[in-house]
HTML snippet that shows the backbone in 3Dmol.js (N, CA, C, O; Angstrom):
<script src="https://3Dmol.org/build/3Dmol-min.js"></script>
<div id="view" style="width:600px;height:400px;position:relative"></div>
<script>
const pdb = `
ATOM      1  N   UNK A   1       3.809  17.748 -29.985  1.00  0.00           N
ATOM      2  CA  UNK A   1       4.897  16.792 -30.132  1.00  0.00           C
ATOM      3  C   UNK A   1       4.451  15.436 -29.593  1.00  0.00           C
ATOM      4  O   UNK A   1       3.556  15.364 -28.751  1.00  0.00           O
ATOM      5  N   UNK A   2       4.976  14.532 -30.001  1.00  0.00           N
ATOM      6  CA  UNK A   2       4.297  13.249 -30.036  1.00  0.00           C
ATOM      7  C   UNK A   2       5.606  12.860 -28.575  1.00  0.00           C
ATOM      8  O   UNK A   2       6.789  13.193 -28.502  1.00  0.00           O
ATOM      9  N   UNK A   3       4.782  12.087 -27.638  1.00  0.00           N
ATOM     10  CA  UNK A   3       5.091  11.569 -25.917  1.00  0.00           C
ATOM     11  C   UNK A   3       6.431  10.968 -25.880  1.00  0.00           C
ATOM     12  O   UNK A   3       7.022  10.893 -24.803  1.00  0.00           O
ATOM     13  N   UNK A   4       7.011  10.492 -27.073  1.00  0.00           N
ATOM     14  CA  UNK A   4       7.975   9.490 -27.128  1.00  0.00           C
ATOM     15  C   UNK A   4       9.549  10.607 -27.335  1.00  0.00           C
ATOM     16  O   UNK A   4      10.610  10.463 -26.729  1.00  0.00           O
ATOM     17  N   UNK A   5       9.249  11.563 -28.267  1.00  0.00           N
ATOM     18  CA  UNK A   5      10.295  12.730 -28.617  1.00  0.00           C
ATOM     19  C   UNK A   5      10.192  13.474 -27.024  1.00  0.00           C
ATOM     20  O   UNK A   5      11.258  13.676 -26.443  1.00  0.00           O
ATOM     21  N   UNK A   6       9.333  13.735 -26.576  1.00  0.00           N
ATOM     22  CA  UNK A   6       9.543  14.755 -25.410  1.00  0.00           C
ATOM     23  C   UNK A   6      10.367  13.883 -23.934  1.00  0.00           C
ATOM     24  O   UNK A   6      11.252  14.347 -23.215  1.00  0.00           O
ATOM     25  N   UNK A   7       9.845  12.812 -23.864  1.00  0.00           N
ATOM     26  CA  UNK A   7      10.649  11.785 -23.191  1.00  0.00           C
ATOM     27  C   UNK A   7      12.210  11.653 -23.746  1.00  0.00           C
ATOM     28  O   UNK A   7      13.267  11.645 -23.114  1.00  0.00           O
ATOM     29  N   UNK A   8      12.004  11.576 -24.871  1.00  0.00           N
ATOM     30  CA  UNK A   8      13.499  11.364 -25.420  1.00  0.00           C
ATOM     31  C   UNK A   8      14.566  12.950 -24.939  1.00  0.00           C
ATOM     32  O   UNK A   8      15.724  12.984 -24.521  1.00  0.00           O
ATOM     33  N   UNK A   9      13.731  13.937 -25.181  1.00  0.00           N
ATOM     34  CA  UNK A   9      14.662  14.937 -24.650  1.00  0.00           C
ATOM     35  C   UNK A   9      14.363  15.724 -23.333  1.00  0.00           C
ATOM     36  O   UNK A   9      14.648  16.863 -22.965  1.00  0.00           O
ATOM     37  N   UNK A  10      13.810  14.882 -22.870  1.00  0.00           N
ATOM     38  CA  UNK A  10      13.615  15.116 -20.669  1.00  0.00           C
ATOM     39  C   UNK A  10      14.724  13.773 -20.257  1.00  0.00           C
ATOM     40  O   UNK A  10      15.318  13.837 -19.181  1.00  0.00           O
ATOM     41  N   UNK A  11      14.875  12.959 -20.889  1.00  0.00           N
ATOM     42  CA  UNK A  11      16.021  11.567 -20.414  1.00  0.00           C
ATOM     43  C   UNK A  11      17.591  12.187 -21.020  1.00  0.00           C
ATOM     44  O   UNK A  11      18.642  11.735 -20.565  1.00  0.00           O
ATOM     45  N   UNK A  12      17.572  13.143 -21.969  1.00  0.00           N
ATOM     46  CA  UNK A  12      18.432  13.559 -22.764  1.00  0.00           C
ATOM     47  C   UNK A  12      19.329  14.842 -21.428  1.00  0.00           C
ATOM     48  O   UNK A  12      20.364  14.861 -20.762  1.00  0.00           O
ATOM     49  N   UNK A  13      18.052  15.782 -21.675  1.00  0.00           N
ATOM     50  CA  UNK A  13      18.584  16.665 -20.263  1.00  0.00           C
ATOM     51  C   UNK A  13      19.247  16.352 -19.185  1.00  0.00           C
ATOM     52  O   UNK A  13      20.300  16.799 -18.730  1.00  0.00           O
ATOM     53  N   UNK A  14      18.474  15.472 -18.786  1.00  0.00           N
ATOM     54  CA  UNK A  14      18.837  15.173 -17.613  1.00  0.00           C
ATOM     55  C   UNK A  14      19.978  14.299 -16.843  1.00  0.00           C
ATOM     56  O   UNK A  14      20.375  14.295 -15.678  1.00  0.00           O
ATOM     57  N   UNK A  15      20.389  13.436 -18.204  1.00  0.00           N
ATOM     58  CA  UNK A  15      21.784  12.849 -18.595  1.00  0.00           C
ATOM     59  C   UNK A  15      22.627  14.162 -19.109  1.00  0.00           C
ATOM     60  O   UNK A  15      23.686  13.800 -18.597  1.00  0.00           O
ATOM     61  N   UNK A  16      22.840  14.951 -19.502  1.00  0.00           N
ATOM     62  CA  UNK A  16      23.130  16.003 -19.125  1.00  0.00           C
ATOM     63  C   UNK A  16      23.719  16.588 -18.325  1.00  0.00           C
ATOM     64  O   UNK A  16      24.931  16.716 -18.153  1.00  0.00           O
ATOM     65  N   UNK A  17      22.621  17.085 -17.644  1.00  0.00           N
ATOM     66  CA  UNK A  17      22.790  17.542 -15.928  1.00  0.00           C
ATOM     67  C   UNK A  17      23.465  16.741 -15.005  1.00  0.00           C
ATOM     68  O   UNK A  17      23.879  17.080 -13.896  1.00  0.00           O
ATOM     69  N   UNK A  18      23.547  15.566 -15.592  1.00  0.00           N
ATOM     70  CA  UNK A  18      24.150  14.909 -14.527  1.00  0.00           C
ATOM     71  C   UNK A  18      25.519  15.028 -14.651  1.00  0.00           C
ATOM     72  O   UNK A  18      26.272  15.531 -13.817  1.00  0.00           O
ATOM     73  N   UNK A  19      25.853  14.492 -15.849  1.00  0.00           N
ATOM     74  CA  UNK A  19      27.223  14.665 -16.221  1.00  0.00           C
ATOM     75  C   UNK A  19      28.144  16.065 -15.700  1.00  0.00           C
ATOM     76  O   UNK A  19      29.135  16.156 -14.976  1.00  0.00           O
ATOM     77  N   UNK A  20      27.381  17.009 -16.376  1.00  0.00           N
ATOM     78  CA  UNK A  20      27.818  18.339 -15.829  1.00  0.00           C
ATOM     79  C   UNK A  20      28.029  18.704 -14.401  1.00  0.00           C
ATOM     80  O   UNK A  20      28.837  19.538 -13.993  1.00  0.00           O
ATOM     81  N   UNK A  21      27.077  17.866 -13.570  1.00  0.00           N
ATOM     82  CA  UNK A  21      27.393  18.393 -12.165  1.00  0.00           C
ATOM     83  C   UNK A  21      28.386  17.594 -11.461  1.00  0.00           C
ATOM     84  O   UNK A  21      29.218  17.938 -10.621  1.00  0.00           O
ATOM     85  N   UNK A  22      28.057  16.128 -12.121  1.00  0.00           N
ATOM     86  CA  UNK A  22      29.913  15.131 -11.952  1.00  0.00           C
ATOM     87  C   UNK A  22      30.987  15.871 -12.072  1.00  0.00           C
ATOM     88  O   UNK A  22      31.706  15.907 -11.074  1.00  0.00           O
ATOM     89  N   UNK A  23      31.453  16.722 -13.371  1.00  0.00           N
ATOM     90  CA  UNK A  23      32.768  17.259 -13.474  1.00  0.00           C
ATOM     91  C   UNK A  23      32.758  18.402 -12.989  1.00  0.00           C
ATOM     92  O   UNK A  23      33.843  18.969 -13.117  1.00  0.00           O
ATOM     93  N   UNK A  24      31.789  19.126 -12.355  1.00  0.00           N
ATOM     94  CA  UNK A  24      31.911  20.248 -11.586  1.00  0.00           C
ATOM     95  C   UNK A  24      32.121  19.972 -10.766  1.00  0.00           C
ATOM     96  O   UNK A  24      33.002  20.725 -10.352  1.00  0.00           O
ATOM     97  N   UNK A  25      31.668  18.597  -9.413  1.00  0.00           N
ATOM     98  CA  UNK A  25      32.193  17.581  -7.974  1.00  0.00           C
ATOM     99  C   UNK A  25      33.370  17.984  -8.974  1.00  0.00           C
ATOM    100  O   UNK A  25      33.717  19.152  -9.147  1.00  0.00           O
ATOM    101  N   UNK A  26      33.828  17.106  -9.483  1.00  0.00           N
ATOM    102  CA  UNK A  26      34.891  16.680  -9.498  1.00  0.00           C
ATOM    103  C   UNK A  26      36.309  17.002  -9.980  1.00  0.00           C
ATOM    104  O   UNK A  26      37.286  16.293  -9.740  1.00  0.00           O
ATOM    105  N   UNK A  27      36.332  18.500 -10.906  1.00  0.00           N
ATOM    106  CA  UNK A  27      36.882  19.326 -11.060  1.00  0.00           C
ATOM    107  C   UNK A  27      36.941  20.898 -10.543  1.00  0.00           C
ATOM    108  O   UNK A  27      37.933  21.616 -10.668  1.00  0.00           O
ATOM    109  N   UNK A  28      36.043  21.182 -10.109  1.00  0.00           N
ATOM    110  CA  UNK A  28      35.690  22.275  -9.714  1.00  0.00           C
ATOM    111  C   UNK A  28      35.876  22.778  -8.160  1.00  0.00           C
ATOM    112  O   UNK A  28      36.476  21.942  -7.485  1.00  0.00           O
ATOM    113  N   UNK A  29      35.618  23.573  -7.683  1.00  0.00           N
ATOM    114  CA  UNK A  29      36.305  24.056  -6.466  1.00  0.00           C
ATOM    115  C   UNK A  29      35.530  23.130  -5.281  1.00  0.00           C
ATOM    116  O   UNK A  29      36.004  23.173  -4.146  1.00  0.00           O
ATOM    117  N   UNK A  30      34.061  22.097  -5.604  1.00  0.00           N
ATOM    118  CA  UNK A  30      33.796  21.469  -4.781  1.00  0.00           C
ATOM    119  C   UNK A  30      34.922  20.255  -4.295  1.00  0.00           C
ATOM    120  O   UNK A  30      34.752  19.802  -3.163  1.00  0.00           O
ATOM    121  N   UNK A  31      35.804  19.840  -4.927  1.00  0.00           N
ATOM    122  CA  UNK A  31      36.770  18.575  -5.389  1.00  0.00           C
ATOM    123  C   UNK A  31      38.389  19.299  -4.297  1.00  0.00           C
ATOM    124  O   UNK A  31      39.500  18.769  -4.261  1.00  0.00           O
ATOM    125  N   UNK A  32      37.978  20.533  -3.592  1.00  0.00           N
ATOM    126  CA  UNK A  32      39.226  20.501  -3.085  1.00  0.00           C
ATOM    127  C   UNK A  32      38.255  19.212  -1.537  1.00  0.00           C
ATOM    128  O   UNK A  32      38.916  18.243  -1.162  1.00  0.00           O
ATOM    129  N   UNK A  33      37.503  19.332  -1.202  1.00  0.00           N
ATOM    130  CA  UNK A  33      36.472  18.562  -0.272  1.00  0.00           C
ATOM    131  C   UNK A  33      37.078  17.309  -0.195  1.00  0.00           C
ATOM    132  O   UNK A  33      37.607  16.885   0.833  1.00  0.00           O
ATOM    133  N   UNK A  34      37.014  16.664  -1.318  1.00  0.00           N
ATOM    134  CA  UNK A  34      37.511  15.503  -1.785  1.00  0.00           C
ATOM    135  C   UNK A  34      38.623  15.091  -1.271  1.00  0.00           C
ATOM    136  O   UNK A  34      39.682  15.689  -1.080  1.00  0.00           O
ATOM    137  N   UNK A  35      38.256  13.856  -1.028  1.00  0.00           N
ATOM    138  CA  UNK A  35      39.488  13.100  -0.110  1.00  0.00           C
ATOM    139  C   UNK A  35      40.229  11.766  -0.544  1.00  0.00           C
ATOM    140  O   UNK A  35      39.630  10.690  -0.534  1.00  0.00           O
ATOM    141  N   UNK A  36      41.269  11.856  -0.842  1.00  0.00           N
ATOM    142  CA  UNK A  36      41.698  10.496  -1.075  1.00  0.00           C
ATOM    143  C   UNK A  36      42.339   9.250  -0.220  1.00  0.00           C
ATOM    144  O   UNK A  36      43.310   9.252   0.535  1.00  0.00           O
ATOM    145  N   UNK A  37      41.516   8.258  -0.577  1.00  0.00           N
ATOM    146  CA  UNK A  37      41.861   7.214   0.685  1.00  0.00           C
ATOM    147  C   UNK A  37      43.127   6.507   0.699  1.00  0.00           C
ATOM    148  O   UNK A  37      43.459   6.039   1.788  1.00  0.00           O
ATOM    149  N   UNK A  38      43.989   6.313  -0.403  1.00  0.00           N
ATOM    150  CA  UNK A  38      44.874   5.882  -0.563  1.00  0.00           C
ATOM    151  C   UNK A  38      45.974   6.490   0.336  1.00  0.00           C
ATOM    152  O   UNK A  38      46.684   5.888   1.142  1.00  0.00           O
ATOM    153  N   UNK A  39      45.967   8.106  -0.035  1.00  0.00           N
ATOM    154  CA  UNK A  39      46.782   9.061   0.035  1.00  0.00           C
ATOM    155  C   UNK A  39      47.056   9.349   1.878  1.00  0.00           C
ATOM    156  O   UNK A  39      47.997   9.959   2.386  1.00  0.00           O
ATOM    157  N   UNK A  40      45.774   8.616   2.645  1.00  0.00           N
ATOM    158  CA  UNK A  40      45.698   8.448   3.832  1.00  0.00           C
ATOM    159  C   UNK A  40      46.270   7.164   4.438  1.00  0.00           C
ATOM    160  O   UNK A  40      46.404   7.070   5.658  1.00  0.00           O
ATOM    161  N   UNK A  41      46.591   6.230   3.653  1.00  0.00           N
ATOM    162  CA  UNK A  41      46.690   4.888   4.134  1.00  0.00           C
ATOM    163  C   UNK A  41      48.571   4.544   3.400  1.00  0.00           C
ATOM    164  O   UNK A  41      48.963   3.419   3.090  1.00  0.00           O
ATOM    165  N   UNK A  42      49.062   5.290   3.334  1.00  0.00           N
ATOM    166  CA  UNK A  42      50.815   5.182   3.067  1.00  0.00           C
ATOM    167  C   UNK A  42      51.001   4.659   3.732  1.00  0.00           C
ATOM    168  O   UNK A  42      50.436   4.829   4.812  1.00  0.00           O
ATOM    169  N   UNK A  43      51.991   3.584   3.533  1.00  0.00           N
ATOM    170  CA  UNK A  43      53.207   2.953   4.224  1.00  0.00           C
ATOM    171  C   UNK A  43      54.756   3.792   4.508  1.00  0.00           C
ATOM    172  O   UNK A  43      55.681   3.207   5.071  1.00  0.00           O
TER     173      UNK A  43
END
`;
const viewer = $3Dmol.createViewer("view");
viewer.addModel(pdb, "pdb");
viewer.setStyle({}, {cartoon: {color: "spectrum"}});
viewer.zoomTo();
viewer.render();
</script>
């Protein structure tokens, strides 16, 4: 495979992976962790 396609799908993956592990933070049982600053700072 020619250097430019295999780059294209190692930058592809890995945008990917990222995404996926964002909505897992952030939906997923890591996100009870999660703190909101607002929700601390009421009037």
């Amino acid at each position: 495979m020619e250097p430019a396609i295999v780059l294209s799908i190692s930058i592809g993956i890995i945008l990917v992976a990222i995404t996926g592990y964002s909505i897992y933070t952030a939906f997923g049982p890591p996100s009870l962790e999660l703190d909101d600053p607002f929700e601390d700072h009421e009037d």
